[in-house]
PDB file of N, CA, C and O in Angstrom:
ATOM      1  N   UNK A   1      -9.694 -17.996   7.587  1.00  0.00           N
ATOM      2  CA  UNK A   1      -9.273 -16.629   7.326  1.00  0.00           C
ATOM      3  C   UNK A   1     -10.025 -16.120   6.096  1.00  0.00           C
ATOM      4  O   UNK A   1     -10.239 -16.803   5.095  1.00  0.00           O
ATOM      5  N   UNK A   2     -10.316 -15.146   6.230  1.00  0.00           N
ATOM      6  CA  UNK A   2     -11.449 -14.272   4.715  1.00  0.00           C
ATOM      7  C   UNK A   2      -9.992 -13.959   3.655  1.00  0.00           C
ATOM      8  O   UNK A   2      -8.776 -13.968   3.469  1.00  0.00           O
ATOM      9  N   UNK A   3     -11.275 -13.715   3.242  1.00  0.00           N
ATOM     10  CA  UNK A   3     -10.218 -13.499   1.378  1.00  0.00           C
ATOM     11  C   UNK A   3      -9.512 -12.093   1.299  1.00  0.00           C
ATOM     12  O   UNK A   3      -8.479 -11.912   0.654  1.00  0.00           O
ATOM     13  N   UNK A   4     -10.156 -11.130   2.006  1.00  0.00           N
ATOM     14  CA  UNK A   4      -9.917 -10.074   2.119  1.00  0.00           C
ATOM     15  C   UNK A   4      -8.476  -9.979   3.478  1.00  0.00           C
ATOM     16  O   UNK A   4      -7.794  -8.962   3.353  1.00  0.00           O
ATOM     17  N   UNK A   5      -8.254 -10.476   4.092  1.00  0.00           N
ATOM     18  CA  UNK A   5      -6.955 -10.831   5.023  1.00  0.00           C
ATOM     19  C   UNK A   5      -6.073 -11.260   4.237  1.00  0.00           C
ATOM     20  O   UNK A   5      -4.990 -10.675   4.217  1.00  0.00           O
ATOM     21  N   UNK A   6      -6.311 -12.441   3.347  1.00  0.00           N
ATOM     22  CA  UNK A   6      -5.170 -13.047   2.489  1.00  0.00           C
ATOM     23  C   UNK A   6      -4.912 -11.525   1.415  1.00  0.00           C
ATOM     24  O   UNK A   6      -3.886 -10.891   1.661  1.00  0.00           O
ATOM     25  N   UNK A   7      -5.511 -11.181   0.677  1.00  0.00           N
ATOM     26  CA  UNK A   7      -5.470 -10.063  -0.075  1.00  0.00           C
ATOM     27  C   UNK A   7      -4.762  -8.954   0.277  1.00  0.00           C
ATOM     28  O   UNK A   7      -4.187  -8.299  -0.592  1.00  0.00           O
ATOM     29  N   UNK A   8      -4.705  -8.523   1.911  1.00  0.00           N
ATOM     30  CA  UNK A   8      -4.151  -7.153   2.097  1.00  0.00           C
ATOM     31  C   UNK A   8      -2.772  -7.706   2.542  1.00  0.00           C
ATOM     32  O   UNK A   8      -1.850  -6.894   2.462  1.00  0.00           O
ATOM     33  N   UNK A   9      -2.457  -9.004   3.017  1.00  0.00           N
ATOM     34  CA  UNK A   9      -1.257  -9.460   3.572  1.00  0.00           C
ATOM     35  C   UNK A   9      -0.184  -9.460   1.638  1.00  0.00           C
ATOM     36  O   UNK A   9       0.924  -9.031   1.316  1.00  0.00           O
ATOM     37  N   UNK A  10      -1.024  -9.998   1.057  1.00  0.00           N
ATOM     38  CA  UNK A  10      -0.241 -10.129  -0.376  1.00  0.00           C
ATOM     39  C   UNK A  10       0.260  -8.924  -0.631  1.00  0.00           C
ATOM     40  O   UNK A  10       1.468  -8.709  -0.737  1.00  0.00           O
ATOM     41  N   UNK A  11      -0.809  -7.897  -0.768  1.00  0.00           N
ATOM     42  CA  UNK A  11      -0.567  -6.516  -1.621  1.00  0.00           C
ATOM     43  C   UNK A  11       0.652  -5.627  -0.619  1.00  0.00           C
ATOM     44  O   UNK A  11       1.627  -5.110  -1.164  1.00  0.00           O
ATOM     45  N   UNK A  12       0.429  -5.546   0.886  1.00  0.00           N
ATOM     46  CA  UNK A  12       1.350  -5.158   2.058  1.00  0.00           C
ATOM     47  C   UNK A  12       2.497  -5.262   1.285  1.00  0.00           C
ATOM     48  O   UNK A  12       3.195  -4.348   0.846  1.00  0.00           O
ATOM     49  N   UNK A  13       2.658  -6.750   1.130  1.00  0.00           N
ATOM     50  CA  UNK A  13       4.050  -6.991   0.634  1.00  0.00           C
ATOM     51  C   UNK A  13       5.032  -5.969  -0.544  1.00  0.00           C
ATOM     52  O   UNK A  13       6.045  -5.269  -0.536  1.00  0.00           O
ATOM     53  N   UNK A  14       3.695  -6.550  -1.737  1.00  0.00           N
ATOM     54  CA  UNK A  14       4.173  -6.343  -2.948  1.00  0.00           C
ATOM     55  C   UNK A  14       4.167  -4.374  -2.683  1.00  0.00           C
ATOM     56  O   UNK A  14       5.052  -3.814  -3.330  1.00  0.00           O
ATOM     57  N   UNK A  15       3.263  -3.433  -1.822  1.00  0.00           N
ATOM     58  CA  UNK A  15       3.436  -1.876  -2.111  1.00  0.00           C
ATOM     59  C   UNK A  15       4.702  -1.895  -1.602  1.00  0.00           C
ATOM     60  O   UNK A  15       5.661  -1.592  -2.312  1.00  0.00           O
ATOM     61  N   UNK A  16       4.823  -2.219  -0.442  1.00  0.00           N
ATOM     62  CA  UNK A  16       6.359  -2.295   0.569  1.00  0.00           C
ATOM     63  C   UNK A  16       7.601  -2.200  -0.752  1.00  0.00           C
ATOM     64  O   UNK A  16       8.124  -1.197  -1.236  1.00  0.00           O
ATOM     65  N   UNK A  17       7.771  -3.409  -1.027  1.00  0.00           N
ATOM     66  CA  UNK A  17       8.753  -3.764  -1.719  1.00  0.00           C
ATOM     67  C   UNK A  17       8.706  -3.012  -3.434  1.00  0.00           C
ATOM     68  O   UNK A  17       9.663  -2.798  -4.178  1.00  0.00           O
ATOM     69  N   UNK A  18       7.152  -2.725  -3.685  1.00  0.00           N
ATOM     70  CA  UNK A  18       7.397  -1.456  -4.700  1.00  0.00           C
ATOM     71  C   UNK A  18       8.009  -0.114  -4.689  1.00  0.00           C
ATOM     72  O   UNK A  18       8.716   0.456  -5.519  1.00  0.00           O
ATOM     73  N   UNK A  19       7.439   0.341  -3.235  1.00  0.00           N
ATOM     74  CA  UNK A  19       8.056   1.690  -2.531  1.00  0.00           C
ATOM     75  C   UNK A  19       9.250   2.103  -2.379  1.00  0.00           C
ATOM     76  O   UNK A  19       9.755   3.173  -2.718  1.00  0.00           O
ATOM     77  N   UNK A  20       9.911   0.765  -1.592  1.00  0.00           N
ATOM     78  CA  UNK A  20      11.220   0.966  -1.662  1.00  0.00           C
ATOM     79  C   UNK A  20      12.605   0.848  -2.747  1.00  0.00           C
ATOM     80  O   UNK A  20      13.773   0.539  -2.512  1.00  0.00           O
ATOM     81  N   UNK A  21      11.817   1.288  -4.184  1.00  0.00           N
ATOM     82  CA  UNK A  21      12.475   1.466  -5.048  1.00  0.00           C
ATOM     83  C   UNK A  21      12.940   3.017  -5.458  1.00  0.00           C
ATOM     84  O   UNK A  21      13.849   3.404  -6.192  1.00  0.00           O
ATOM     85  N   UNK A  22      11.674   3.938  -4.472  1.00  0.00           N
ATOM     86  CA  UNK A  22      11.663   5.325  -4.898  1.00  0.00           C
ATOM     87  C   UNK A  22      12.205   6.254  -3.925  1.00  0.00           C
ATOM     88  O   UNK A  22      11.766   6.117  -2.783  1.00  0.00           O
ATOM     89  N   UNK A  23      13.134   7.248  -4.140  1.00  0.00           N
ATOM     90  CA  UNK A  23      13.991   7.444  -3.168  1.00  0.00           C
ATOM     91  C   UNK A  23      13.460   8.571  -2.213  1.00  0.00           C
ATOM     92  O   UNK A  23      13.678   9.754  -2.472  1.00  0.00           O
ATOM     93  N   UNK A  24      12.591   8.083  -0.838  1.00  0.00           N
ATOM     94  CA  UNK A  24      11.395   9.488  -0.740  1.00  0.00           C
ATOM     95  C   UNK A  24      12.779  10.649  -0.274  1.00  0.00           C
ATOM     96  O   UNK A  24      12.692  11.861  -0.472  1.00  0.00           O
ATOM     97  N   UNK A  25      13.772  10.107   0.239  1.00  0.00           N
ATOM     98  CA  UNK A  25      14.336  11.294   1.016  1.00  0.00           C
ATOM     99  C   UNK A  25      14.602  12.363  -0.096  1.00  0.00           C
ATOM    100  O   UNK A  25      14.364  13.541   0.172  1.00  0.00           O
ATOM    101  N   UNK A  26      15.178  11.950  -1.576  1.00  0.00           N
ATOM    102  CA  UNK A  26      15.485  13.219  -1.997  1.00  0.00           C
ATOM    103  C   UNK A  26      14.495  14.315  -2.245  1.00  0.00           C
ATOM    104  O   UNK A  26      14.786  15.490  -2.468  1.00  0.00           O
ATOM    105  N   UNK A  27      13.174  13.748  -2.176  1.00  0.00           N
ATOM    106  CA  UNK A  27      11.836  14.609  -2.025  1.00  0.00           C
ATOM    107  C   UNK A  27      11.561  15.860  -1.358  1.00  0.00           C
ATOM    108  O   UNK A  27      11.047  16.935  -1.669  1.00  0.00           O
ATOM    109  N   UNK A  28      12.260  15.170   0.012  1.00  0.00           N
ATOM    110  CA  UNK A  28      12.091  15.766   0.917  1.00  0.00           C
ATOM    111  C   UNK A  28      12.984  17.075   1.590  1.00  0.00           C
ATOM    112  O   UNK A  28      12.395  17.491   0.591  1.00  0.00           O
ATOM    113  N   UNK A  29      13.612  17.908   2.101  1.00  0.00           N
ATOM    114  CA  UNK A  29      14.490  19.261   2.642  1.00  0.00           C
ATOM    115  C   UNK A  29      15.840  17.935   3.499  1.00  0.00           C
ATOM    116  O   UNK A  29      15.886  16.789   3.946  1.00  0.00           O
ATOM    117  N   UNK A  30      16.404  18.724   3.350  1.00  0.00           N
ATOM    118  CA  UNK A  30      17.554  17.662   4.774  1.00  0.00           C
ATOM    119  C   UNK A  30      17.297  18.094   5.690  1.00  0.00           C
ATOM    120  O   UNK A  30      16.899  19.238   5.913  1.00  0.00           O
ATOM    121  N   UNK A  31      17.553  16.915   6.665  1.00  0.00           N
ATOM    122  CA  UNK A  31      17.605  16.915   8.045  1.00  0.00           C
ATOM    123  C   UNK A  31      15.600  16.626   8.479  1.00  0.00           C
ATOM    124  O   UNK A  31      15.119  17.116   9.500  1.00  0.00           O
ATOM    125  N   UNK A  32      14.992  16.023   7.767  1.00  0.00           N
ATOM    126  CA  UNK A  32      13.455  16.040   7.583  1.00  0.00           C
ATOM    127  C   UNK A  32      13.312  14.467   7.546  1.00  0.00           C
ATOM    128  O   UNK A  32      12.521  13.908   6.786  1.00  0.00           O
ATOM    129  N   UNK A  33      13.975  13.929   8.251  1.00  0.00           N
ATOM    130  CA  UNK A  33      13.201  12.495   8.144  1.00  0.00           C
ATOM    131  C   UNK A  33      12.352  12.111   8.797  1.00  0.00           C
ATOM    132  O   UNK A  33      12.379  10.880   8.788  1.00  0.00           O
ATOM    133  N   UNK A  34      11.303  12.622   9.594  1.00  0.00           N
ATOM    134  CA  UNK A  34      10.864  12.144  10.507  1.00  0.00           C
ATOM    135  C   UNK A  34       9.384  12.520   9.152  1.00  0.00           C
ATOM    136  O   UNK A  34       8.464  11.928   8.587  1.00  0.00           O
ATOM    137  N   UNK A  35       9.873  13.569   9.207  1.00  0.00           N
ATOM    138  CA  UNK A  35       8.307  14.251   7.914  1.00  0.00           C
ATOM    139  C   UNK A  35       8.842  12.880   6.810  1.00  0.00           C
ATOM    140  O   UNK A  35       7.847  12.354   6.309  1.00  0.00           O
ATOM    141  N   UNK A  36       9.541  12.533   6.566  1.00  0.00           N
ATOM    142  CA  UNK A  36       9.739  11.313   4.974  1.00  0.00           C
ATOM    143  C   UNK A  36       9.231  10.125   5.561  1.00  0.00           C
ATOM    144  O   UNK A  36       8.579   9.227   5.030  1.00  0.00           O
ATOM    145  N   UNK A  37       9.589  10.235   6.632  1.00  0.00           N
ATOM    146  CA  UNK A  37       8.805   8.569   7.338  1.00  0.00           C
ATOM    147  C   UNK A  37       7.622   8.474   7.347  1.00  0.00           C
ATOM    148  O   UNK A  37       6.980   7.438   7.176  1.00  0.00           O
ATOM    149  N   UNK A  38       7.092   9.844   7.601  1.00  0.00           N
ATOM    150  CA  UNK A  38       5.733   9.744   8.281  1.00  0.00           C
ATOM    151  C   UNK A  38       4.801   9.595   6.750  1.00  0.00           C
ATOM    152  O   UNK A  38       3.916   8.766   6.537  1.00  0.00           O
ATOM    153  N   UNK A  39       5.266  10.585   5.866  1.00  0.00           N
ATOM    154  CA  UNK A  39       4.473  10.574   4.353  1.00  0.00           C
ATOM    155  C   UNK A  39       4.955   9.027   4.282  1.00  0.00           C
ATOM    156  O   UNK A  39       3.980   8.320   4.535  1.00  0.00           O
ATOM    157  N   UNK A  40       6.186   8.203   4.010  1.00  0.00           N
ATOM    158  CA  UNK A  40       5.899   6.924   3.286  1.00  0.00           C
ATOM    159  C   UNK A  40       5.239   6.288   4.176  1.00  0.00           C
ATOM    160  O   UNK A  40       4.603   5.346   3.703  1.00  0.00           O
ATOM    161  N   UNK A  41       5.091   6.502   5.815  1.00  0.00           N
ATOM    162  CA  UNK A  41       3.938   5.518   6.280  1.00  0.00           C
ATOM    163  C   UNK A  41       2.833   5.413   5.503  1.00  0.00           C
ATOM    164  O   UNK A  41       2.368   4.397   4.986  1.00  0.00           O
ATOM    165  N   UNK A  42       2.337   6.845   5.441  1.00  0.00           N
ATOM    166  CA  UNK A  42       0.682   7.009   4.893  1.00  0.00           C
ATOM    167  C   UNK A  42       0.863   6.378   3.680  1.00  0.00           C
ATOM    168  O   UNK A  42       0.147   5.387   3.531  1.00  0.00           O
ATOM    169  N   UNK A  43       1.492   6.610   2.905  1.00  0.00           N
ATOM    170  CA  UNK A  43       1.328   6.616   1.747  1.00  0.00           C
ATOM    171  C   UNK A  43       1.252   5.123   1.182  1.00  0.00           C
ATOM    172  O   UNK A  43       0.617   4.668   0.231  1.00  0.00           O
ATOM    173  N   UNK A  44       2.140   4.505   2.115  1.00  0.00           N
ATOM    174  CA  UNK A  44       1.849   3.022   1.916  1.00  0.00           C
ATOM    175  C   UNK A  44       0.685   2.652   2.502  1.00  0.00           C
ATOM    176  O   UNK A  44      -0.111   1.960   1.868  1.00  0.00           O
ATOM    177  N   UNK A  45       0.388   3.108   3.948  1.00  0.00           N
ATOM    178  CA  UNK A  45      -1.281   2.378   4.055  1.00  0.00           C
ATOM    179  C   UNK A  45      -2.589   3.028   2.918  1.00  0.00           C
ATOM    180  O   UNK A  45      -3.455   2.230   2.559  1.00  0.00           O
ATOM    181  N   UNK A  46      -2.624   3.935   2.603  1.00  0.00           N
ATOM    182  CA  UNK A  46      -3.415   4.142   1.377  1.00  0.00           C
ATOM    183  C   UNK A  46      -3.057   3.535   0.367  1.00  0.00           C
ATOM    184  O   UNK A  46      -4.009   3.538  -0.413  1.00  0.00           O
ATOM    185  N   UNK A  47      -1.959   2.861  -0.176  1.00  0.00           N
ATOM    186  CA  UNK A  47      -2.033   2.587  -1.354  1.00  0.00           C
ATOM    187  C   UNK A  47      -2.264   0.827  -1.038  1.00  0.00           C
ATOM    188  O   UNK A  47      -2.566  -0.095  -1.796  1.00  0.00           O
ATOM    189  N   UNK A  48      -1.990   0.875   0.322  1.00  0.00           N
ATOM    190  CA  UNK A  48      -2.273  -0.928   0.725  1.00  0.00           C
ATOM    191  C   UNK A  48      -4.090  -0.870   0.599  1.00  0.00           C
ATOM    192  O   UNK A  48      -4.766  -1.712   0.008  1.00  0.00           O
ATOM    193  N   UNK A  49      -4.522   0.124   1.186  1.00  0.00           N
ATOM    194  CA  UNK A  49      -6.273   0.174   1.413  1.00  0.00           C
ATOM    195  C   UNK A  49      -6.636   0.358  -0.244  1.00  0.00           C
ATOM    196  O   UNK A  49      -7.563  -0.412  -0.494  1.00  0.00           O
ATOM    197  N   UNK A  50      -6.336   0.905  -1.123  1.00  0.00           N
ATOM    198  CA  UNK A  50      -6.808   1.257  -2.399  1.00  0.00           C
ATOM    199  C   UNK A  50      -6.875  -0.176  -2.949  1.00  0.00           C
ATOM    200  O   UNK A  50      -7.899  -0.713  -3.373  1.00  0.00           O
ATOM    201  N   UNK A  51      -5.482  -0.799  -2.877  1.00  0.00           N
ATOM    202  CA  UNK A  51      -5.548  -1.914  -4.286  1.00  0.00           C
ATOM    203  C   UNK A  51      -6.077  -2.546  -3.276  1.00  0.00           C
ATOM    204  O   UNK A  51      -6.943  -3.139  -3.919  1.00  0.00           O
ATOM    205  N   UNK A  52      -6.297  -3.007  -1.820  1.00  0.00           N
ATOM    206  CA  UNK A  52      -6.948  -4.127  -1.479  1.00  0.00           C
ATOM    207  C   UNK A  52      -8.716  -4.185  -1.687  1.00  0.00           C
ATOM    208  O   UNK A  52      -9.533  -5.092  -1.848  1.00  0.00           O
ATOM    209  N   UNK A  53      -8.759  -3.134  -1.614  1.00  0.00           N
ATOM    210  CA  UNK A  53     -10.180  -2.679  -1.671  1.00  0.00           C
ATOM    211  C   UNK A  53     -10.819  -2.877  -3.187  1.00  0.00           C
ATOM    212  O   UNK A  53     -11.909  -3.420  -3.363  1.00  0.00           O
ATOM    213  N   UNK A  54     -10.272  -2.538  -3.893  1.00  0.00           N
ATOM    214  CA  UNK A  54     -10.077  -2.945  -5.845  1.00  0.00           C
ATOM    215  C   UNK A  54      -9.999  -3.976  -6.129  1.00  0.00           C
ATOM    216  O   UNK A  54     -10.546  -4.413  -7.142  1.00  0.00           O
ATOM    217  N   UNK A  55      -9.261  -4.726  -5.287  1.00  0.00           N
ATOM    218  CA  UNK A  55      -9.071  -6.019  -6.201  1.00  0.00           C
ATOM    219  C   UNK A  55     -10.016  -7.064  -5.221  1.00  0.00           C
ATOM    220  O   UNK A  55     -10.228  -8.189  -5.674  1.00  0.00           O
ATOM    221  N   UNK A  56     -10.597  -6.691  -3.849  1.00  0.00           N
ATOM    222  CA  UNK A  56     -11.953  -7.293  -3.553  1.00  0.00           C
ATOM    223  C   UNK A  56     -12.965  -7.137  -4.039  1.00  0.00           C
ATOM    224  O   UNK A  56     -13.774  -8.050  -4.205  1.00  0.00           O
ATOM    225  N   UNK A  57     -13.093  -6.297  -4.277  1.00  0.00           N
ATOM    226  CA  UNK A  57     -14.335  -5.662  -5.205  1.00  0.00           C
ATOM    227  C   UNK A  57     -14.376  -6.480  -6.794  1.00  0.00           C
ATOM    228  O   UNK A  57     -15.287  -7.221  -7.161  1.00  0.00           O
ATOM    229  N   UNK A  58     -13.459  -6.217  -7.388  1.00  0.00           N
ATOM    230  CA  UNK A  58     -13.432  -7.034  -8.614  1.00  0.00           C
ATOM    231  C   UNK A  58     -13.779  -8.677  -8.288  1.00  0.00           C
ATOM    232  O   UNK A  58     -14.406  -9.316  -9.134  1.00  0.00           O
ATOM    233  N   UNK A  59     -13.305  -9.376  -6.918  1.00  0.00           N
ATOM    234  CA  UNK A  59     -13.422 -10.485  -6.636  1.00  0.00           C
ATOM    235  C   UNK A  59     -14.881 -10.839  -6.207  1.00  0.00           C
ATOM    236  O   UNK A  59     -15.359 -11.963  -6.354  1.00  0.00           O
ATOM    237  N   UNK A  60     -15.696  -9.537  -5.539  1.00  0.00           N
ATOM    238  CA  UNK A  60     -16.790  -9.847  -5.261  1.00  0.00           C
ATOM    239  C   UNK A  60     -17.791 -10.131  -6.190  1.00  0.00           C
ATOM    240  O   UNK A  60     -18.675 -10.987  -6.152  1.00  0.00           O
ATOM    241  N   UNK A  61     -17.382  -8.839  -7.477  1.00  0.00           N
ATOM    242  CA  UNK A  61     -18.121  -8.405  -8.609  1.00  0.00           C
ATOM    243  C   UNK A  61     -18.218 -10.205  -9.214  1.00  0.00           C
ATOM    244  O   UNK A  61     -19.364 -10.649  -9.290  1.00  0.00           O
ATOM    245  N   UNK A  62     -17.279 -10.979  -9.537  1.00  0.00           N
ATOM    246  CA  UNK A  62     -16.918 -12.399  -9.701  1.00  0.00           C
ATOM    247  C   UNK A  62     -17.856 -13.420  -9.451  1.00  0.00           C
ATOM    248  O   UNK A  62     -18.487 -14.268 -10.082  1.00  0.00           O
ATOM    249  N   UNK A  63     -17.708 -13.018  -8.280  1.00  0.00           N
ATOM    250  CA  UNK A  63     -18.584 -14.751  -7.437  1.00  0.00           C
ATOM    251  C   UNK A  63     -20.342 -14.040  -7.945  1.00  0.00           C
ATOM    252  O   UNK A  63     -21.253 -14.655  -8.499  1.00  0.00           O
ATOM    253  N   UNK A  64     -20.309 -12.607  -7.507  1.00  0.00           N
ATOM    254  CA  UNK A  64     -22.078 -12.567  -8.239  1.00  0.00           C
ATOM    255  C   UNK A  64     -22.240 -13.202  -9.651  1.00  0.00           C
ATOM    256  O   UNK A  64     -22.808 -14.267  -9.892  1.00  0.00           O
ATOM    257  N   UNK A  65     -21.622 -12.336 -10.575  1.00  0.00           N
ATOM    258  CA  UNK A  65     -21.781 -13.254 -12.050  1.00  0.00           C
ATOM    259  C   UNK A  65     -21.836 -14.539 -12.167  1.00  0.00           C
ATOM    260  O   UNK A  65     -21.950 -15.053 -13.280  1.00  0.00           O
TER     261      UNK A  65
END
C-alpha cells in the first residue's frame, strides 16, 4: 500500500472526528438539512484532499533531502 493511502485513511479519520465538534446545523436556516449535509460532505473531502496533499508533499520534500 503507498504512503499516500495510509496518509488519507489517517487524516479521514482525524477531519471526521474534528468536524463533528462544530455544530453545522445552527449555520444553516431550519428545515435545510439536506443543504448541511451536503456542505459538511464537501467540506470534509476538501479538507481530507488539502492536509493529505500537505503533509505528502512535506514527506516527499524529505526523502529528496
Amino acid at each position: 500500500m503507498s504512503v499516500k493511502y495510509f496518509i488519507y485513511i489517517i487524516v479521514t479519520v482525524i477531519v471526521i472526528w474534528s468536524l463533528d465538534s462544530i455544530n453545522i446545523n445552527a449555520i444553516f436556516k431550519k428545515n435545510k438539512i439536506w443543504q448541511a449535509r451536503v456542505f459538511y460532505f464537501f467540506l470534509a473531502l476538501s479538507l481530507i484532499y488539502l492536509v493529505t496533499n500537505c503533509i505528502y508533499d512535506l514527506y516527499e520534500s524529505a526523502i529528496i533531502v
